[in-house]
Backbone bond lengths (Angstrom), bond angles and torsions (degrees), N, CA, C in turn:
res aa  C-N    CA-C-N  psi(-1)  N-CA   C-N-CA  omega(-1)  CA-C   N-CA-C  phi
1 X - - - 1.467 - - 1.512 108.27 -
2 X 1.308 97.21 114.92 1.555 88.31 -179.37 1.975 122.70 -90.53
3 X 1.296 114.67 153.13 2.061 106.76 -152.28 2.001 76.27 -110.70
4 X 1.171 95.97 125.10 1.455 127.12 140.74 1.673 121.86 -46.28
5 X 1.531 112.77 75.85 1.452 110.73 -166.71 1.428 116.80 -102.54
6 X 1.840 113.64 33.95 1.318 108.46 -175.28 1.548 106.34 -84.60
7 X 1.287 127.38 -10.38 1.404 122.69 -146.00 1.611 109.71 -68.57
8 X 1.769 107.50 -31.09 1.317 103.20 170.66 1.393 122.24 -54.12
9 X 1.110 119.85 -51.84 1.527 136.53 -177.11 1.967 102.23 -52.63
10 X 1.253 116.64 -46.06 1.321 112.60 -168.41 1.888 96.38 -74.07
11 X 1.387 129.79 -53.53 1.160 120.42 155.24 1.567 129.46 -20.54
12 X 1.374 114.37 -62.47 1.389 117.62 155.43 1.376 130.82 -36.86
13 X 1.248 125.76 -21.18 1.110 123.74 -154.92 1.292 93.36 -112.66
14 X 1.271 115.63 -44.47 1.568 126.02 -172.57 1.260 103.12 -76.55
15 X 1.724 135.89 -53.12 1.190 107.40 155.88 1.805 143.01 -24.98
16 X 1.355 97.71 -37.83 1.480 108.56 179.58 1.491 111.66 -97.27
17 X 0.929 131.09 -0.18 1.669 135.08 152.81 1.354 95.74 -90.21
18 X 1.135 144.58 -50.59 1.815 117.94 -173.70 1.543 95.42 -66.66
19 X 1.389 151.41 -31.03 1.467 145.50 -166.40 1.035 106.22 -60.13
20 X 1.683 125.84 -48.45 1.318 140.17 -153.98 1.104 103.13 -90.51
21 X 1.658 123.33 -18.11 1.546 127.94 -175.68 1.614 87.52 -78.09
22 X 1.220 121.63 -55.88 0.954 109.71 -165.26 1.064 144.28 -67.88
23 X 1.899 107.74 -7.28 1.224 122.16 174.43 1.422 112.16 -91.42
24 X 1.472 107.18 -24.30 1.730 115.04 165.30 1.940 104.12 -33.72
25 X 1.182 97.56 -80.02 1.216 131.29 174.66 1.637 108.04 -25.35
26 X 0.785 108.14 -18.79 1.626 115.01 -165.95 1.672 112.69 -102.42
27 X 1.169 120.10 -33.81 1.319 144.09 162.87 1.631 121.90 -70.67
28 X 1.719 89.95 132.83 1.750 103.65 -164.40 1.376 81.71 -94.56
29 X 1.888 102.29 120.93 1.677 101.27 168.23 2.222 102.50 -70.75
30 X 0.968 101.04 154.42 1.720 117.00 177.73 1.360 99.33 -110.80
31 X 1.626 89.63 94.17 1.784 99.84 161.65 1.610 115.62 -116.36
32 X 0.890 106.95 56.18 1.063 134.66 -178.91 1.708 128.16 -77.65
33 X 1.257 133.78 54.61 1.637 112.78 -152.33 1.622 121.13 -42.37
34 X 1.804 89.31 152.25 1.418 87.91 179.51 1.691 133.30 -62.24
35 X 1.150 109.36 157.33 1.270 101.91 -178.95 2.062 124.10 -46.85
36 X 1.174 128.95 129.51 1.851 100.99 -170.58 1.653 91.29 -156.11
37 X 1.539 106.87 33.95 2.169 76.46 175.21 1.371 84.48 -114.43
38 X 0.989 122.39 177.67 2.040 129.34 -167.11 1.794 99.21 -127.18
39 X 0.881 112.06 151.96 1.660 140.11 148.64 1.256 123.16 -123.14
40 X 1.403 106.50 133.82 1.020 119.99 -172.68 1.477 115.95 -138.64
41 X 1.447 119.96 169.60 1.368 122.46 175.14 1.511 127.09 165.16
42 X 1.523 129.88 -155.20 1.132 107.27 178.31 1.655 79.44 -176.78
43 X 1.584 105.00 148.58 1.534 139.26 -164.34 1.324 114.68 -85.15
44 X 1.288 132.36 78.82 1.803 103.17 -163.50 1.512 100.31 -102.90
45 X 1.317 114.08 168.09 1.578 112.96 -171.72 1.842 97.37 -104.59
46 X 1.356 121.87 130.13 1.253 123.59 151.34 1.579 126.45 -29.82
47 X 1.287 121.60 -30.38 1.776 112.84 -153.29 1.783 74.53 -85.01
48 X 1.176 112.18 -63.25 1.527 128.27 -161.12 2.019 127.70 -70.14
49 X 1.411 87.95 -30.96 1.386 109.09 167.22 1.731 98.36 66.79
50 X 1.775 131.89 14.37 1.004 144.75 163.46 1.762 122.27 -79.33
51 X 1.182 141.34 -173.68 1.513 120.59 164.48 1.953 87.90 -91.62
52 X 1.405 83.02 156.46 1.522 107.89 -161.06 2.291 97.13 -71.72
53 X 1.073 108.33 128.26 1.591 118.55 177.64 1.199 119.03 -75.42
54 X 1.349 121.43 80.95 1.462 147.79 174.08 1.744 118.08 -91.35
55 X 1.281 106.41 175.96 1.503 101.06 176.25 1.766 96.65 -139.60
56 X 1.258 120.56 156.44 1.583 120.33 -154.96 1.416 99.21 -61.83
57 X 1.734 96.38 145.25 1.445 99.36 174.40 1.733 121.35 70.51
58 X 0.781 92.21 19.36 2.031 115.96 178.30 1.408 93.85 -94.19
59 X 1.373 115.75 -66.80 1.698 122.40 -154.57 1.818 101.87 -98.94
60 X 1.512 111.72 101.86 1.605 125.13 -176.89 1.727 107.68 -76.61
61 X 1.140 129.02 115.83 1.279 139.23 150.50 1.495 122.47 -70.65
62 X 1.475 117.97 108.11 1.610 119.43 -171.11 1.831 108.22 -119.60
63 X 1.514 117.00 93.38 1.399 120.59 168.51 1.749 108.18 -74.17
64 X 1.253 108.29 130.48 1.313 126.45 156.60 1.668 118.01 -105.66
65 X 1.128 90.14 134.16 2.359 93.38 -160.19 1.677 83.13 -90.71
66 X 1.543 122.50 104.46 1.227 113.92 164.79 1.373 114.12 -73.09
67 X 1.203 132.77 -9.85 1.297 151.05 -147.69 1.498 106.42 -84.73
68 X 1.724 99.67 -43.78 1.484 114.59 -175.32 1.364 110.07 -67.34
69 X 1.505 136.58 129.79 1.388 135.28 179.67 1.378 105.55 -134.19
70 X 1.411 125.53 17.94 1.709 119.32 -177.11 1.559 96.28 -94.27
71 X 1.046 134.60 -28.79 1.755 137.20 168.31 1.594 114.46 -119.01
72 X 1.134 111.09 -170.12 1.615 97.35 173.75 1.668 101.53 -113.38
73 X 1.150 105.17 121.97 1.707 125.83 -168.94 1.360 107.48 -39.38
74 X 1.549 122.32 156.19 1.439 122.58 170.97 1.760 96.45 -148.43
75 X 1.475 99.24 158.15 1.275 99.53 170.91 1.697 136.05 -38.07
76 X 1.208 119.96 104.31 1.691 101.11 174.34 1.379 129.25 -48.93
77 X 1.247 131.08 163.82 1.858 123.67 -175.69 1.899 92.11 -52.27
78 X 1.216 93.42 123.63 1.871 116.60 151.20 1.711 101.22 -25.17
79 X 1.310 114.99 155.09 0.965 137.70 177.90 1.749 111.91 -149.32
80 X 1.505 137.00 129.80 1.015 114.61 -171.08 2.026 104.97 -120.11
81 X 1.445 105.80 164.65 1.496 96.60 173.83 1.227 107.96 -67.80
82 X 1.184 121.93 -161.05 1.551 140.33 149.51 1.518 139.56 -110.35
83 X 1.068 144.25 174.04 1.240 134.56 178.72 1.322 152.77 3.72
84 X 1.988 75.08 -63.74 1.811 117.41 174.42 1.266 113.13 -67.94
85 X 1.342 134.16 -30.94 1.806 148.11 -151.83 1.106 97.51 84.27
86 X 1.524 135.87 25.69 1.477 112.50 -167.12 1.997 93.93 -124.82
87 X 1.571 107.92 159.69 1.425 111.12 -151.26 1.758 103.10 -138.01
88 X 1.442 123.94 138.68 0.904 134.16 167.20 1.420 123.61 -165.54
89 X 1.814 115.23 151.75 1.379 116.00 174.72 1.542 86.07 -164.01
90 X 1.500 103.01 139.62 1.390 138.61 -173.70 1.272 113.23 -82.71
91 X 1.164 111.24 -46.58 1.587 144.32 -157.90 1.758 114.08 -98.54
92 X 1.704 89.20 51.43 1.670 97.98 178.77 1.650 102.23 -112.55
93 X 1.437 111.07 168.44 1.630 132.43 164.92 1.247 105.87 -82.35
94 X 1.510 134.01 125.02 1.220 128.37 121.06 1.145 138.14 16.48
95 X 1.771 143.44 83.48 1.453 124.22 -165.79 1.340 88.92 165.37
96 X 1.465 102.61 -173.96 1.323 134.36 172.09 1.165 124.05 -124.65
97 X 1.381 112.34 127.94 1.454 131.86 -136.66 1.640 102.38 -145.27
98 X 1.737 105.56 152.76 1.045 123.39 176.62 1.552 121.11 -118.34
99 X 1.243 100.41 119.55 2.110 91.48 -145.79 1.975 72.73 -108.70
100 X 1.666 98.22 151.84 1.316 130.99 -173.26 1.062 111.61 -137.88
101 X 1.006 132.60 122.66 1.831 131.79 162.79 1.668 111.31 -101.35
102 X 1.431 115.39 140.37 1.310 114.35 139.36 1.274 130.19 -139.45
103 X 1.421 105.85 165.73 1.773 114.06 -172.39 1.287 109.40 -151.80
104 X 1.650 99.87 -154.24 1.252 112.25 161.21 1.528 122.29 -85.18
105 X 1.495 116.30 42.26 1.641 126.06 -176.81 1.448 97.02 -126.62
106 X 1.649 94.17 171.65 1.643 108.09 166.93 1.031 108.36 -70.32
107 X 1.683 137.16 118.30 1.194 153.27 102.57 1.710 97.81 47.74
108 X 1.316 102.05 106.25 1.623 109.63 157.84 1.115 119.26 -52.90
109 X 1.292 117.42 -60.80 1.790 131.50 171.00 1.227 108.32 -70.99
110 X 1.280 108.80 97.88 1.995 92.25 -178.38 1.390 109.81 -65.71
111 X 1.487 111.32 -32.96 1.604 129.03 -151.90 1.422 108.57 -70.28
112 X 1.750 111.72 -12.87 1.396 122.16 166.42 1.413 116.49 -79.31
113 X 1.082 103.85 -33.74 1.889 106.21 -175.46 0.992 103.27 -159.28
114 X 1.514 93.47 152.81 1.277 154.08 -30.20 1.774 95.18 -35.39
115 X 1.589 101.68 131.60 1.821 95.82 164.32 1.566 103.26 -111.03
116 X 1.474 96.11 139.98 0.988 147.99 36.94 1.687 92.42 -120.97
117 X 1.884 98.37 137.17 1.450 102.66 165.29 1.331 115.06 -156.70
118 X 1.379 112.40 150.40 1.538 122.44 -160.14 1.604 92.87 -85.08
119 X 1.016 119.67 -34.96 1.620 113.02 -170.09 1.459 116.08 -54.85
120 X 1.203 125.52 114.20 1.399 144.99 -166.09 1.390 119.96 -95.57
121 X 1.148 128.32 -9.05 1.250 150.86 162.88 1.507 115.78 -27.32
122 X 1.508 145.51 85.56 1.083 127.71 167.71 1.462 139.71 -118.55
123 X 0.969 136.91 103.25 1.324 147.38 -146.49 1.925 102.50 -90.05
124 X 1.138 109.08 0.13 1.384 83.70 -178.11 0.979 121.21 -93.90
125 X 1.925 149.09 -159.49 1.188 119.75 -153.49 1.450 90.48 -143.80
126 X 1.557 125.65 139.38 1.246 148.46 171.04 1.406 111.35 -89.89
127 X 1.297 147.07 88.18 1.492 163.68 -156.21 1.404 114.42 -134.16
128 X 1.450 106.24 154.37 1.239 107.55 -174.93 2.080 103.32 -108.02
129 X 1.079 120.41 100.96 1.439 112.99 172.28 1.407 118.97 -69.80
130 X 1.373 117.51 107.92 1.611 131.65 159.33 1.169 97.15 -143.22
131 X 1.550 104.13 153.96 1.436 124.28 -164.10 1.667 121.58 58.90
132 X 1.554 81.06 -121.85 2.287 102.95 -175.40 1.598 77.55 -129.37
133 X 1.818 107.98 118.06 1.529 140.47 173.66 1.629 96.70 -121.81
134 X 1.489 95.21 121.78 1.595 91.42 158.78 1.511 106.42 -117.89
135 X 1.303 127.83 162.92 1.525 134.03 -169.27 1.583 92.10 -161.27
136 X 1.463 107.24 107.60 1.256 114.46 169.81 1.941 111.42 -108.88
137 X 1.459 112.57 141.61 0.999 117.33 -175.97 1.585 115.39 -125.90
138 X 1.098 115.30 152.04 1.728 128.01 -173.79 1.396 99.55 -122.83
139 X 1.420 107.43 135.75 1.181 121.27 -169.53 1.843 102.10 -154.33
140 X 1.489 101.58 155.69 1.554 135.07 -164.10 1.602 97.06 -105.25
141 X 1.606 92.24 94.68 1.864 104.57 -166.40 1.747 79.77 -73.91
142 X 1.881 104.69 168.45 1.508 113.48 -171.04 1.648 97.32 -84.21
143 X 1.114 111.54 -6.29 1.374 102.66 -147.09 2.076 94.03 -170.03
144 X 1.065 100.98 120.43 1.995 126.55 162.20 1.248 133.75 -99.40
145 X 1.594 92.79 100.47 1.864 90.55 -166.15 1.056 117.48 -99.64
146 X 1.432 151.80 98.09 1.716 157.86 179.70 1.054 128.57 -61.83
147 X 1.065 134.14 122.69 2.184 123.10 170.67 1.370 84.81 -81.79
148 X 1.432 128.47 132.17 1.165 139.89 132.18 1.559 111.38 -77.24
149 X 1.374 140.16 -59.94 0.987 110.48 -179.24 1.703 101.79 -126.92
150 X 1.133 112.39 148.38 1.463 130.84 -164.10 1.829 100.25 -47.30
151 X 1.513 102.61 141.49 2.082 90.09 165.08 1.354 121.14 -71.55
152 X 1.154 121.02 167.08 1.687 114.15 -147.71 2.091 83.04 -155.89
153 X 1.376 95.26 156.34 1.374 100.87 -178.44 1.429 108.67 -123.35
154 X 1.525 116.62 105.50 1.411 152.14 175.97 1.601 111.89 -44.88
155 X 0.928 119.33 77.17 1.980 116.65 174.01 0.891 127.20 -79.42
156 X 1.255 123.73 20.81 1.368 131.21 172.86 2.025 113.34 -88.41
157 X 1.795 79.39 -56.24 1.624 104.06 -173.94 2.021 98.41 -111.66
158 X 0.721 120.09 1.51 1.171 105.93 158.88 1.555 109.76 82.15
159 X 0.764 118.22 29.89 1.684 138.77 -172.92 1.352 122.74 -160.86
160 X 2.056 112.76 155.31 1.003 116.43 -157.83 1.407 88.79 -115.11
161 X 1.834 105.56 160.74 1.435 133.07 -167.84 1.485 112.50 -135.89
162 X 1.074 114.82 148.10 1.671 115.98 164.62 1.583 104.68 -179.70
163 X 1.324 119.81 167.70 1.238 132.96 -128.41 2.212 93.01 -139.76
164 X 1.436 90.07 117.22 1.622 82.10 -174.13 1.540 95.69 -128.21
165 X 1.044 113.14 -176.62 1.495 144.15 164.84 1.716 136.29 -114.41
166 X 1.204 105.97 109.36 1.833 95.27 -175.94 1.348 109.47 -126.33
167 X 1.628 109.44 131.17 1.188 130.29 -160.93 1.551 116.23 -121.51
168 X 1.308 132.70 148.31 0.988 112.86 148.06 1.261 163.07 -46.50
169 X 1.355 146.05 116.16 1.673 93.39 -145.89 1.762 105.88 -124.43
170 X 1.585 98.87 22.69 1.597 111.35 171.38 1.781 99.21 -128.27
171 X 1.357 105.00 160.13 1.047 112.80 173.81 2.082 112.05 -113.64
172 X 1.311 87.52 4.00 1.919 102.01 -175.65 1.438 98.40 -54.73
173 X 1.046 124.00 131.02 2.083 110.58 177.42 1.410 114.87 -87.11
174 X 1.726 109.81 1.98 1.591 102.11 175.93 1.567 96.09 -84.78
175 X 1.272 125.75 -0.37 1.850 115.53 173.70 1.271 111.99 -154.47
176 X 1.222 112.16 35.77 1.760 95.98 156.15 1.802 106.29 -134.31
177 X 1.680 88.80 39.39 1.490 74.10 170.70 1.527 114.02 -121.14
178 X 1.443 117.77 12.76 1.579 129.20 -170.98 1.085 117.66 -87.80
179 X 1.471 119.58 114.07 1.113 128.33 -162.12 1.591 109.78 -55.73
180 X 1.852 117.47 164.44 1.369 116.95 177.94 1.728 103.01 -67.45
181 X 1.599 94.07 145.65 1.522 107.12 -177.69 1.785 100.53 -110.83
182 X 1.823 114.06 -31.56 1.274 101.06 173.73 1.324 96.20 178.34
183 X 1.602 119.98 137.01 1.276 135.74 169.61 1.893 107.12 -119.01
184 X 1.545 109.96 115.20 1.052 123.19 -165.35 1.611 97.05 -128.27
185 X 1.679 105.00 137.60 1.721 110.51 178.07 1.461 105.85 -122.27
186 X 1.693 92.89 96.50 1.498 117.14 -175.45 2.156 106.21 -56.48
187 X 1.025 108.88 129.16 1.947 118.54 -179.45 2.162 72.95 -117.73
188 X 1.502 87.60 144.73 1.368 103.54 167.73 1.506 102.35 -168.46
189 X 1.642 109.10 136.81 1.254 108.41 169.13 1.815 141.62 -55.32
190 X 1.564 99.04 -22.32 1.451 119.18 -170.86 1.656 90.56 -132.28
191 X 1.487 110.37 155.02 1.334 131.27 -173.42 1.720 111.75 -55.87
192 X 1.250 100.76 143.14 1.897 106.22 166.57 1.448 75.80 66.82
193 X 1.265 84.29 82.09 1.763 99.46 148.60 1.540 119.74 -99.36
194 X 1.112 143.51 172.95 1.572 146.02 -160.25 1.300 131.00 163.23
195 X 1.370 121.82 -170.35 1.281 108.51 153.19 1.436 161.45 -70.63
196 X 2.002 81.42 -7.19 1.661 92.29 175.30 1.547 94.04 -123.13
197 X 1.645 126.78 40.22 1.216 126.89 -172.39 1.725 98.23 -163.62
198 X 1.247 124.89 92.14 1.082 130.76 179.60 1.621 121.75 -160.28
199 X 1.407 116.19 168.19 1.631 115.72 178.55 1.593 94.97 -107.44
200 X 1.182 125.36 98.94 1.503 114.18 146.77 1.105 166.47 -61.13
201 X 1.998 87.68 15.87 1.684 106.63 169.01 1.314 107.24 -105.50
202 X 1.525 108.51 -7.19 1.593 103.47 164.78 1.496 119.47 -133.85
203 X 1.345 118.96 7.89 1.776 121.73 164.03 1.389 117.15 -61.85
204 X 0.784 138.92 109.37 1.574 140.83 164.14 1.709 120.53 -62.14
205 X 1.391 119.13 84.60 1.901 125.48 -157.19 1.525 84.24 -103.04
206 X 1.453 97.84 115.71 1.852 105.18 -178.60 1.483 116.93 -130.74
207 X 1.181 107.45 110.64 1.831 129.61 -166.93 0.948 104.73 -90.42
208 X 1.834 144.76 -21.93 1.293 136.05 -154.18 1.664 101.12 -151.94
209 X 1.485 87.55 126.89 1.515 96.61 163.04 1.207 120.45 -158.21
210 X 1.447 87.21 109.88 1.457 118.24 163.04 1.868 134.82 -35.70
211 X 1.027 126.36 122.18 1.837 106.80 -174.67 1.503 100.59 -84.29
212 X 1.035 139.64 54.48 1.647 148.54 143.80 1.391 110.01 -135.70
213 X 1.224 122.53 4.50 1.299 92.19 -176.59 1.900 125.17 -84.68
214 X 1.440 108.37 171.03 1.246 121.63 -174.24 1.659 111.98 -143.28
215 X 1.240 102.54 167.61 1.372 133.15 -158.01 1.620 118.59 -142.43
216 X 1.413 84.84 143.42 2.179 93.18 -158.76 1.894 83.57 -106.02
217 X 1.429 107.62 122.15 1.410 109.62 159.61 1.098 121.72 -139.04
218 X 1.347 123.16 94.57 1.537 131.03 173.12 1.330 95.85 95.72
219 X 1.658 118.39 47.81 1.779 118.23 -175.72 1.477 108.71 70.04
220 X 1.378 111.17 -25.50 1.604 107.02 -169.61 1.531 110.01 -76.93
221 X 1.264 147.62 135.97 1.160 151.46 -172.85 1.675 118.99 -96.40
222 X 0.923 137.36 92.88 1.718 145.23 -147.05 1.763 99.28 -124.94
223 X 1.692 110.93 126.65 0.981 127.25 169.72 2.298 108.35 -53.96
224 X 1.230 108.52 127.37 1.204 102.61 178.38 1.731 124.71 -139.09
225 X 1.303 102.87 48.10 1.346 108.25 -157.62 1.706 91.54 -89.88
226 X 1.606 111.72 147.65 1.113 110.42 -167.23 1.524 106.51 -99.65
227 X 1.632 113.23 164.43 1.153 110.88 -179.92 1.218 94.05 -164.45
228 X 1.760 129.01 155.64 1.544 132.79 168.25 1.274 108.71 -89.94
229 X 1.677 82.99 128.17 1.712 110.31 -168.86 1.557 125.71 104.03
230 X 1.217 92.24 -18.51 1.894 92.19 -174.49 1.745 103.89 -101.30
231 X 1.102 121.41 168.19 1.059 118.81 161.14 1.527 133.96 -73.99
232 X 1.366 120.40 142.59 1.372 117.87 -160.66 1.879 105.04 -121.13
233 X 0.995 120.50 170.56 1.150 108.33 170.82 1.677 115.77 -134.58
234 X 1.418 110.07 129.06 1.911 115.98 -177.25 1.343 100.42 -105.43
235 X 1.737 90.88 164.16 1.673 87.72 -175.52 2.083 89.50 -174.66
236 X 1.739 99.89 132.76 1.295 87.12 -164.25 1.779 103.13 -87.50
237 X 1.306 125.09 -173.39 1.267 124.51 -143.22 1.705 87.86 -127.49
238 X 1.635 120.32 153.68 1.529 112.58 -173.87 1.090 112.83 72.20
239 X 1.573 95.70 175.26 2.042 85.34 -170.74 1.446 101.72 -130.76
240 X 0.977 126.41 114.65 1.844 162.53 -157.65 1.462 83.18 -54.47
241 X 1.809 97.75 126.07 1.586 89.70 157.46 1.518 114.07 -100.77
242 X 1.695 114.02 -167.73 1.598 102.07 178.65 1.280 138.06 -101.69
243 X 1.760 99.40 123.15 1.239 115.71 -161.79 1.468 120.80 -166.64
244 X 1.573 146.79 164.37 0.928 124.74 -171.94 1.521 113.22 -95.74
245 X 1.314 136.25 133.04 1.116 130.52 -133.56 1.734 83.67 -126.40
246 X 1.628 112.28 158.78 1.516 119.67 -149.72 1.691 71.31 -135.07
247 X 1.756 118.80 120.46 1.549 111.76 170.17 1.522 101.86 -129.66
248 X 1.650 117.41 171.37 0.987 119.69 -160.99 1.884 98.36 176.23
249 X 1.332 112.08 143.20 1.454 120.43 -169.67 1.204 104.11 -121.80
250 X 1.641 129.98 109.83 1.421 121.65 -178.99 1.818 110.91 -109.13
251 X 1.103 131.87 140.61 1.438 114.70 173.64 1.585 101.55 -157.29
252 X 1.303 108.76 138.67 1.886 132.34 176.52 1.671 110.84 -105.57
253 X 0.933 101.15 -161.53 1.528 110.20 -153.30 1.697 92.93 -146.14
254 X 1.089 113.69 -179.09 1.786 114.82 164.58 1.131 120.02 -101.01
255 X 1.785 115.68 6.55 1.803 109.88 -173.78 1.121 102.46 -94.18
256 X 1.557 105.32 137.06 1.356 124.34 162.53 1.114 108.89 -32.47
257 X 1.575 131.86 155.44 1.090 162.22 125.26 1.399 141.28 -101.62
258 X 1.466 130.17 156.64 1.646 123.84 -175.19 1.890 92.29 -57.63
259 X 1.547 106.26 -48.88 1.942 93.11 -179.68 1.629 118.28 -101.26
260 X 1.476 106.20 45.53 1.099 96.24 174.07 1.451 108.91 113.02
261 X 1.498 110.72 -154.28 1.814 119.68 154.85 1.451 116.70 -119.29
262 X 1.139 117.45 62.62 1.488 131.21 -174.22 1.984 110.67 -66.92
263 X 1.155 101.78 146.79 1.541 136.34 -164.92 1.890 92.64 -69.44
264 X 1.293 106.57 109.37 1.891 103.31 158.75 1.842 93.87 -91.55
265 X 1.449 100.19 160.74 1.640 96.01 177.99 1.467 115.36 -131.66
266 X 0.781 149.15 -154.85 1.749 154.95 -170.93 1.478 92.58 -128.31
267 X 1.414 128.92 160.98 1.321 138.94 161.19 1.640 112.05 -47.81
268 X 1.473 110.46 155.58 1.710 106.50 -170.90 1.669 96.35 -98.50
269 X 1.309 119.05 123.78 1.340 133.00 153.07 1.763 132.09 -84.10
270 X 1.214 136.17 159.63 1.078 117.98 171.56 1.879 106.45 -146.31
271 X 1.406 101.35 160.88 1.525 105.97 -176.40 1.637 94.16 -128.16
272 X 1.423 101.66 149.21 1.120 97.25 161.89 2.063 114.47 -122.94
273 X 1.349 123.73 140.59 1.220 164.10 -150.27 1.403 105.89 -73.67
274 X 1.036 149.84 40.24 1.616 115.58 -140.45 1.982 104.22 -94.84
């Protein structure tokens, strides 16, 4: 007589379908709609009254959901502008919110930084997000960079030159007093050149300056020691092959910031090589 020995196995199985029921069961379905009202905006700098000249992911956008009261709220994931100074995300909640920027400017929140600080001052903006919100903000870049004279293409040495200006561009004394940390004249093949967008056989990245130093332009030898407010002179390094070249002057300071010591830049120019 032969014994029918599946029954353990079907037990098994059914044990493990009631487990899984039960873990079904256990789980909060999320019906929740997706996130869909947008913010938007754009960064402009005080000295210039233009949107402020950044490179992507320089300038941090920080919403706080005041709205939320079941925990005590924290920043949502960062969001950054782009290029332009200009800012958007689609993919927000419903609520009221406390929108924050940072960059290479003075601190909206002063009362956050430097901590500890008495200065109470806060510029950022308490809004209600529904729908399409725009919230534009003006801000006191660390630093104002000028073309005084246009870049120009060098045939002697095979490289381009031009002549800028860097200024302070706050008068707050907790940040415009840090000395230059580096003025670099980004060459890039494709537009919005920067610090995370450059050629490094022909960017010129300059950490040190000396009060004698000088500069060879067109064989001619020119005093070039830098100073804020005067004119300075850049000039890229190697000898440019032919092509139209994407330029741009970025330079920081040594003061801390909420992101660091991030790069303000001059408007992007270009030469072309022929």
């Amino acid at each position: 007589m032969k014994i029918n020995k599946r029954y353990p196995n079907f037990m098994v199985l059914l044990t493990g379908l009631l487990f899984l029921g039960g873990l079904i069961s256990c789980v909060e379905i999320d019906n929740y709609e997706a996130p869909a009202e947008t913010i938007q905006g754009t960064i402009y700098s005080a000295v210039t009254g233009e949107p402020l000249q950044v490179t992507e992911n320089e300038i941090r956008i920080e919403l706080l959901e005041l709205s939320w009261t079941e925990t005590t709220p924290t920043p949502n994931p960062y969001f950054y502008a782009n290029d332009g100074g200009t800012y958007k995300n689609s993919r927000i909640f419903k609520g009221f919110y406390n929108v924050n920027v940072n960059g290479p400017f003075v601190p909206l929140n002063h009362k956050l930084w430097p901590a500890p600080n008495t200065d109470t001052i806060n510029l950022s903006a308490n809004i209600t997000i529904k729908g399409v919100v725009t919230q534009d903000f003006t801000v006191e870049p660390i630093l104002d960079i000028q073309w005084v004279t246009e870049p120009v293409y060098n045939a002697s040495d095979k490289s381009i030159s031009a002549t800028i200006i860097v200024n302070r561009g706050t008068t707050n004394p907790l940040y415009n007093a840090g000395a230059i940390k580096n003025i670099n004249f980004y060459a890039c093949e494709v537009a919005y050149p920067g610090d995370n967008n450059y050629d490094n056989r022909y960017s010129k990245i300059k950490n040190s300056f000396p009060g004698n130093e000088t500069i060879v332009i067109d064989g001619v030898t020119k005093p070039n020691a830098f100073v804020f407010g005067q004119p300075y002179i850049v000039k890229t390094i190697g000898q440019l092959t032919p092509r139209k070249w994407w330029l741009r002057v970025g330079a920081n300071t040594n003061r801390s910031l909420p992101t660091g010591t991030p790069y303000n830049y001059s408007t992007i120019k270009s030469v072309t090589v022929n």
